[in-house]
C-alpha positions in Angstrom: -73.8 18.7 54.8 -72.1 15.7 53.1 -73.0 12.2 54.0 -70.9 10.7 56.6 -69.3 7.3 56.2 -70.0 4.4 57.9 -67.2 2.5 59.8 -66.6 -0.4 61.5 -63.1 -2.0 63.3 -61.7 -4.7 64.9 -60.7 -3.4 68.1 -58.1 -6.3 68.9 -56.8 -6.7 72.5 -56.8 -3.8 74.9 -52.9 -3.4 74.9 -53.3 -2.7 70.9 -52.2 1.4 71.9 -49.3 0.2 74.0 -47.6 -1.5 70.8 -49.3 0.3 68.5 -49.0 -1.5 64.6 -50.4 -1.4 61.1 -54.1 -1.4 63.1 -53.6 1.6 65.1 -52.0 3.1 61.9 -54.6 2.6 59.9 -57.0 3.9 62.6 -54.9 7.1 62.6 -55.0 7.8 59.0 -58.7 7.4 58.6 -59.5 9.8 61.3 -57.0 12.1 59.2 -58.6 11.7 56.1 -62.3 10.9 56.8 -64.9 13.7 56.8 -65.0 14.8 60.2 -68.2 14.3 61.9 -70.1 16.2 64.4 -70.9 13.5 66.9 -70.1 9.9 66.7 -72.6 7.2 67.9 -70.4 4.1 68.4 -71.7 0.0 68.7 -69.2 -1.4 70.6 -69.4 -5.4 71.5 -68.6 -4.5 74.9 -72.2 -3.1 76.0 -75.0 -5.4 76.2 -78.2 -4.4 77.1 -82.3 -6.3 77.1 -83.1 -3.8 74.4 -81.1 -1.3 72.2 -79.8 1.5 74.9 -78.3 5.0 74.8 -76.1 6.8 77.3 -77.0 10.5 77.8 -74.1 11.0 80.0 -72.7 14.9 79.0 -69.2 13.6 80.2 -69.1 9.8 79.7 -66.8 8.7 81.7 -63.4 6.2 80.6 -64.3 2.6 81.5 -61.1 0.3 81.7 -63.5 -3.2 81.8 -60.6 -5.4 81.4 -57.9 -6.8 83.7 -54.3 -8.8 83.2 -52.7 -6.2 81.3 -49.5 -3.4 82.3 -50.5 -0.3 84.1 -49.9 2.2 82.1 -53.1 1.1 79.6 -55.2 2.2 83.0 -53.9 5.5 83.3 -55.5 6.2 79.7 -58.4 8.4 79.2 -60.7 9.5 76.5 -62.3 12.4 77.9 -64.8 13.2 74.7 -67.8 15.1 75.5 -71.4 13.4 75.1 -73.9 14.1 72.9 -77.3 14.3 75.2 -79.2 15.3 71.9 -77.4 12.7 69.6 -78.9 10.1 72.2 -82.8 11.5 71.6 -82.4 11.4 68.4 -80.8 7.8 68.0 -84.0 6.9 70.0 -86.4 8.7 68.0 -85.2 7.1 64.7 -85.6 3.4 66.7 -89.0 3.9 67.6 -90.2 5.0 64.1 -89.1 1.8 62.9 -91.2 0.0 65.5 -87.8 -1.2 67.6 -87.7 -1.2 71.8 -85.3 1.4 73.2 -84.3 3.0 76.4 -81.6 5.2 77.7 -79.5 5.6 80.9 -77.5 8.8 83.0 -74.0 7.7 83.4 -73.2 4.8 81.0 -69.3 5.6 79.8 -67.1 4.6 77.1 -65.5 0.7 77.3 -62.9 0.0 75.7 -64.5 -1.2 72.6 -65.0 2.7 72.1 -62.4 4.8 73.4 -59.4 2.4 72.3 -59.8 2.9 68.6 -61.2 6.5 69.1 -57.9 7.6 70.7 -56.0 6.9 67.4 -58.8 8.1 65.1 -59.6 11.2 67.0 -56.7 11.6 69.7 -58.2 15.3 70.9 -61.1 13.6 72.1 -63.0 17.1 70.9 -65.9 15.4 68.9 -69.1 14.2 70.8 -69.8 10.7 71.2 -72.7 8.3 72.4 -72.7 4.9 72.8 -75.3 2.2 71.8 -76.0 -1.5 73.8 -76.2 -4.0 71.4 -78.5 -7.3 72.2 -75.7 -10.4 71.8 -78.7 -13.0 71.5 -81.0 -11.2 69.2 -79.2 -12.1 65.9 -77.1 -10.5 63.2 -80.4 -9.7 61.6 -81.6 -7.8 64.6 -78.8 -5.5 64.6 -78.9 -5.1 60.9 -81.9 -3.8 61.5 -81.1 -1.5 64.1 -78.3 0.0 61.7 -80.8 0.7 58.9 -83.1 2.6 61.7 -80.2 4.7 62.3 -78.9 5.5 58.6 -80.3 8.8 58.5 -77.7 10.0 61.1 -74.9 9.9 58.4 -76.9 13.0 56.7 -76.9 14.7 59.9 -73.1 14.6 60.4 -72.7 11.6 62.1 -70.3 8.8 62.2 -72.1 5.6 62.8 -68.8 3.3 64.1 -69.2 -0.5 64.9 -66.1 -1.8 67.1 -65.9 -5.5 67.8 -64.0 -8.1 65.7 -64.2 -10.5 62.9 -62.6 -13.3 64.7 -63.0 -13.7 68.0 -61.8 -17.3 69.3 -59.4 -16.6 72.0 -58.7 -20.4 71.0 -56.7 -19.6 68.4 -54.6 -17.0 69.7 -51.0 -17.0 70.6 -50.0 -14.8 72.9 -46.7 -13.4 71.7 -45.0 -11.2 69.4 -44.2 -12.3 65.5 -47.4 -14.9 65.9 -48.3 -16.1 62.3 -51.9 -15.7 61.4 -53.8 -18.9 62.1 -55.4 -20.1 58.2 -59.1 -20.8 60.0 -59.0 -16.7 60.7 -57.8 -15.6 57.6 -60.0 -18.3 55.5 -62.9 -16.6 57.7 -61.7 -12.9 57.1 -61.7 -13.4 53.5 -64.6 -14.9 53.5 -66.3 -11.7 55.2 -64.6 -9.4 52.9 -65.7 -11.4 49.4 -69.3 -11.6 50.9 -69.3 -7.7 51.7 -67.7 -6.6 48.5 -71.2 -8.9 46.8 -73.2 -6.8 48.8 -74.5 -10.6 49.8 -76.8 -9.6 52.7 -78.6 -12.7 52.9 -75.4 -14.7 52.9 -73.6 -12.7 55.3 -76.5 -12.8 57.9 -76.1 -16.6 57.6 -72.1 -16.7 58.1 -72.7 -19.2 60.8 -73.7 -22.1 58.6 -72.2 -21.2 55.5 -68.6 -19.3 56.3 -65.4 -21.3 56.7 -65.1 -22.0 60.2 -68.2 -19.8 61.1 -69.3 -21.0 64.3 -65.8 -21.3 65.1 -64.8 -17.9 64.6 -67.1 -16.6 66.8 -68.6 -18.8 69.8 -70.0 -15.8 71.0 -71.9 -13.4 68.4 -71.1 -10.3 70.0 -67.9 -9.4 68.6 -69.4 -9.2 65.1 -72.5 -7.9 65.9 -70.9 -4.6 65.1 -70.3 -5.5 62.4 -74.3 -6.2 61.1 -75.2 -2.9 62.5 -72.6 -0.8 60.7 -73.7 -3.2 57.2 -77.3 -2.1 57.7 -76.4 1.7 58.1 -74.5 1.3 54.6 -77.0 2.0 51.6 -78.1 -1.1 49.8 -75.8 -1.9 47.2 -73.1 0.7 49.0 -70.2 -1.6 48.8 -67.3 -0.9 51.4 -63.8 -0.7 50.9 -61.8 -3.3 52.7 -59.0 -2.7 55.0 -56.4 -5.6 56.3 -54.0 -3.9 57.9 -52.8 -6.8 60.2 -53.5 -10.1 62.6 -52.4 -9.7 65.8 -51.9 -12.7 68.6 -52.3 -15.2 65.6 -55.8 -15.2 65.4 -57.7 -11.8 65.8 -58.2 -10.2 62.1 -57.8 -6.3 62.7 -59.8 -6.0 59.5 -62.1 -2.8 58.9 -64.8 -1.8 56.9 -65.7 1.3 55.4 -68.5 2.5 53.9 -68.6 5.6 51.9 -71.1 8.1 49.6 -69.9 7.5 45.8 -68.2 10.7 45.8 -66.5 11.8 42.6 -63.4 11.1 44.3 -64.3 8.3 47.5 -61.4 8.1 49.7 -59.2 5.1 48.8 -56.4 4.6 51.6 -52.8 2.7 51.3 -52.4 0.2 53.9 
């Protein structure tokens, strides 16, 4: 079984399907293209848990947790099957590495999950499990937590990370033809140059020493994802940068992937 790539996205507003752009695009040809996995184990910014926490649910159910926007986004479903066994096994591999985990019944999918899943995988046929991630337990916490988990990538799974790298409702205009604000994209690049160093100890400290760090994120949660899916990635297992768009002015729909060094890695237009 080939290694599985690691992936993470910015998920953007919840209406992103209903105008679907160069994000949802993008998010379309990877699922084409990318190896497909046998289950899916997804670290959305929209579950927050004590402690690092799996659902078990067989059928996890659609969770619209947002409000404000047109009807039609809450008729949506994502009706993938869990992944029970995918859950034990996330926990197993947390424990080795000495790190607190539980598990609950019924936890479904929020919208961090099932809105990029419905343009990567739109037959909702392949398993998937979510994980809680901890928003005040640090990018280094959930860096951890990805490297815990790596070995699922040689087990068929796709370890996905869905939040954003900007995440300041501040700077967002809410229209259509909004120009990207220069405080997001000088963070975005920013990310992308200190990923393609493989600069873990910088990264981990984007806070203090990214343009407009603090800034771009009040909150850490939103690229918390992101730490998770960098710690899954070997060391020194550079990812390929994707930019497809900015929507609302200010949310980078940036996304990462990590891949094996394959003879021929998959290297997509956007």
């Amino acid at each position: 079984m080939s290694r599985q790539p690691v992936l993470f996205v910015s998920h953007g507003a919840p209406d992103v399907l209903l105008n679907p752009g160069a994000a949802v695009h993008m998010w379309e040809t990877l699922g084409a293209d990318l190896p497909r996995p046998r289950a899916i184990l997804v670290i959305s910014a929209h579950w927050a848990a004590k402690e690092p926490t799996v659902s078990t649910a067989a059928t996890p159910e659609t969770i619209h947790d947002f409000g404000g926007f047109p009807a039609e986004l809450y008729t949506m479903t994502y009706p993938a099957p869990g992944a029970p066994a995918l859950a034990t096994r996330v926990r197993e591999l947390l424990a080795a590495a000495g790190l607190p985990n539980a598990e609950v019944p019924e936890r479904g999918l929020d919208h961090g999950a099932w809105i990029p899943l419905k343009a990567l995988y739109p037959e909702a046929d392949i398993p998937v499990v979510q994980l809680a991630l901890q928003p005040h337990a640090g990018p280094d916490w959930h860096r951890r937590i990805g490297a815990a988990l790596r070995p699922l990538r040689d087990e068929g799974v796709l370890i996905l990370g869905s939040g954003a790298v900007t995440h300041n409702f501040g700077w967002l205009t809410w229209g259509t033809n909004s120009q990207p604000r220069p405080q997001a994209i000088a963070f975005s690049d920013w990310i992308g140059e200190t990923l393609a160093r493989d600069d873990r100890p910088t990264l981990l400290d984007y806070r203090r020493l990214a343009p407009h760090g603090a800034d771009a994120h009040p909150s850490e949660e939103h690229l918390l994802p992101l730490f998770a899916a960098l710690g899954a990635a070997q060391p020194g297992e550079k990812p390929l940068r994707l930019e497809p768009e900015y929507t609302y002015g200010g949310l980078s729909m940036d996304a990462y992937l990590w891949q094996d060094a394959s003879p021929a890695p998959i290297t997509l237009e956007h």
